[in-house]
C-alpha positions as CSV (number, residue, x, y, z in Angstrom):
1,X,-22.8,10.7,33.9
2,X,-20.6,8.2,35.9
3,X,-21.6,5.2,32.8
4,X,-20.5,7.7,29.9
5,X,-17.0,8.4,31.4
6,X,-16.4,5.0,31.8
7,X,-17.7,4.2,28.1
8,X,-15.2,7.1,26.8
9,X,-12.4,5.3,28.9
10,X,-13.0,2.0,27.2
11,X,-13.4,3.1,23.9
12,X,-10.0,4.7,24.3
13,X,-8.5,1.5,25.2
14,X,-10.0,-0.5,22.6
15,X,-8.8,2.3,20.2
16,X,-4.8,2.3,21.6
17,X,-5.0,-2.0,21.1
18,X,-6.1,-2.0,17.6
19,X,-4.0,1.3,17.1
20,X,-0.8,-1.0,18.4
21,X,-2.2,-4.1,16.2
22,X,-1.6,-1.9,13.4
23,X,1.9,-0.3,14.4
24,X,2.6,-4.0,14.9
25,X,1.5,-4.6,11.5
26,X,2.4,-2.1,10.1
27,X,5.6,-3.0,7.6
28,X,3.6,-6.1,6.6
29,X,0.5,-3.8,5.6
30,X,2.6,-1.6,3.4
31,X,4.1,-4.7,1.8
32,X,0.8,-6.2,1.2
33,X,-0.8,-3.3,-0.2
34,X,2.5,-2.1,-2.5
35,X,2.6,-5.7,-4.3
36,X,-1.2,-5.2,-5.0
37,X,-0.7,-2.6,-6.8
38,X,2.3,-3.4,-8.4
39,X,0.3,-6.6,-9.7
40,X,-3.0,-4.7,-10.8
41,X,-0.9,-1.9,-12.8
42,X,1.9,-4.7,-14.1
43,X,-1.1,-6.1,-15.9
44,X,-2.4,-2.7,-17.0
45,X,-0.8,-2.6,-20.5
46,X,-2.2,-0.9,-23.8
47,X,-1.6,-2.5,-27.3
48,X,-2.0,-0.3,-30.2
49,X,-0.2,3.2,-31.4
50,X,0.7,5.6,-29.2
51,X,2.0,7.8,-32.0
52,X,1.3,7.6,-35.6
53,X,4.5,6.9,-37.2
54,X,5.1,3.4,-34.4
55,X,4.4,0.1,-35.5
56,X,1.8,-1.3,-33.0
57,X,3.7,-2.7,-29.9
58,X,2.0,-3.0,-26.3
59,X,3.1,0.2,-23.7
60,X,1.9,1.4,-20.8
61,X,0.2,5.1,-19.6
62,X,2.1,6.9,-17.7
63,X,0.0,6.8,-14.9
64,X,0.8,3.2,-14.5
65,X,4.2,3.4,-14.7
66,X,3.8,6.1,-11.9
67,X,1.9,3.4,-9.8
68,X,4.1,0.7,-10.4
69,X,6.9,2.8,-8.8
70,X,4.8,3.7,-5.8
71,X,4.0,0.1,-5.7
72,X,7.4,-1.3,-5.5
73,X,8.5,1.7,-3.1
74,X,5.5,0.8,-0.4
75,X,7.0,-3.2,-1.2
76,X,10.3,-1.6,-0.4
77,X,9.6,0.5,2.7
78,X,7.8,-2.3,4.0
79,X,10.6,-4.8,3.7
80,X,12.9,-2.1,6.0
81,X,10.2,-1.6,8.5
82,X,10.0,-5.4,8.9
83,X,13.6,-5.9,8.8
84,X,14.4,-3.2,11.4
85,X,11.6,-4.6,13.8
86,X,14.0,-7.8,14.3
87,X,16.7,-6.5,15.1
């Protein structure tokens, strides 16, 4: 009974240092992640008609537009978090 408290106790610990790893992290994560997919859906274009009476040009879905702006707006965040950390 004594060994499984002190397990629970040091999993808890190990738990709160990657937990602070991450929070130290954290505006370089959301930078990371939000110029991936910027990049993946940048590159996500269609080339055809997307109505009848248009000549064929390349566009993009909607979705990806959508994605691109969540994209830049995680790159965004992430750039304040990591500019308000040094000051």
């Amino acid at each position: 009974m004594v060994g499984f408290g002190f397990g629970l106790i040091n999993r808890k610990k190990k738990r709160n240092k990657s937990m602070k790893k991450i929070k130290k992290y954290f505006g370089e994560i959301l930078t990371v992640i939000g110029g991936f997919i910027t990049t993946y859906n940048v590159f996500d274009f269609h080339y055809g008609r997307p109505i009848r009476w248009l000549k064929e040009h390349y566009y993009y879905l909607d979705k990806t537009l959508y994605c691109i702006a969540v994209g830049v707006s995680l790159m965004v965040i992430g750039i304040l978090i990591i500019r308000n950390k040094k000051k």
